[in-house]
N, C-alpha and C positions, 0 to 999 in steps of 0.2 A: 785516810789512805788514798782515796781516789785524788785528791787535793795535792796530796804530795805527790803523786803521779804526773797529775796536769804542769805540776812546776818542775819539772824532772825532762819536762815538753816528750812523756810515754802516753800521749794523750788515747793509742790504738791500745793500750794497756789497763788507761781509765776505763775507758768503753768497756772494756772487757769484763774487768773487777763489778762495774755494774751490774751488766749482764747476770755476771755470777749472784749480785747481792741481789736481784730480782727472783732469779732461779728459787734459790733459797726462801723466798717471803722477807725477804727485809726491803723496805721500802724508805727509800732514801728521803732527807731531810730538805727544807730549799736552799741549806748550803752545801748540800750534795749535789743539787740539781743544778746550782752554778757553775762548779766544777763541771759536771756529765754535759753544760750548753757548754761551753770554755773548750774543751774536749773536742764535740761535736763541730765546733767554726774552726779549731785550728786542723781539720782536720778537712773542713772542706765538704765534708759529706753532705750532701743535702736531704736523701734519704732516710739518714737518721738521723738531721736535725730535725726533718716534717715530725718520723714518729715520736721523739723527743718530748717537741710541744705539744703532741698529743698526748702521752703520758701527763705530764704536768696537770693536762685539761682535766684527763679522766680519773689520777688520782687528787683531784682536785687541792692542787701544790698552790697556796698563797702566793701572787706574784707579789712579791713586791716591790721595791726600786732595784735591789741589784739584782734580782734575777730576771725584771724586766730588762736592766741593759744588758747582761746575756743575753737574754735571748737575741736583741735590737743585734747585737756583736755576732751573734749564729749565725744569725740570716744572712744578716751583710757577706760575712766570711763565706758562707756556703752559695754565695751568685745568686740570692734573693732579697735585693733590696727593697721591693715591696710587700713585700713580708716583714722585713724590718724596720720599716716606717708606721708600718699596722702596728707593730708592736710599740713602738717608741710613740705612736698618736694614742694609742687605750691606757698608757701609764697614767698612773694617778698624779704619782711626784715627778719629776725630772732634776738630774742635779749633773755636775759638770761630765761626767762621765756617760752618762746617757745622751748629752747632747753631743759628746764626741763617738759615741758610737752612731748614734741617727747622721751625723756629718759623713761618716766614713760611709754609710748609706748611701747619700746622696752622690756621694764621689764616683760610687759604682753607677748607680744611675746616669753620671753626665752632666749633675746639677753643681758642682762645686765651689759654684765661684757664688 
């Protein structure tokens, strides 16, 4: 649901429906957590993309490549490109989509060429 939200671009919508599946005790999946980082960047927010990847931390959500480049795609999106490069340097794997969100990092930074 949150997913179809996000592609619907209700992304203050997803947010919400989270919020609610939290309320309740359900604890989202990491292709939930794609979505709710997805969400979170097109949204700008940086405030709750911080507490985001905090959630992720504390319910200790498997990162693994796609929800590493979410996240790398959060940051960027939310005016934290050092944040996003943290994230895109501790990935394990990297594949073309990761390194185009670590680029689009770099871009905000200044580095792009």
């Amino acid at each position: 649901m949150i997913g179809a939200l996000v592609q619907e671009s209700k992304f203050g919508e997803a947010i919400e429906l989270f919020r609610v599946m939290r309320t309740e005790g359900i604890k989202g999946d990491r292709v939930t957590m794609v979505e709710v980082a997805s969400a979170c960047g097109y949204l700008g927010a940086l405030d709750l993309a911080k507490w985001t990847h905090a959630y992720f931390e504390k319910n200790e959500i498997n990162c693994d490549m796609r929800l590493g480049t979410a996240l790398v795609d959060m940051f960027a999106r939310c005016g934290e490109p050092q944040s996003a490069m943290k994230r895109f340097n501790n990935m394990a794997r990297r594949d073309v989509s990761a390194l185009t969100a670590a680029i689009g990092a770099m871009v905000i930074m200044g580095n792009g060429e």
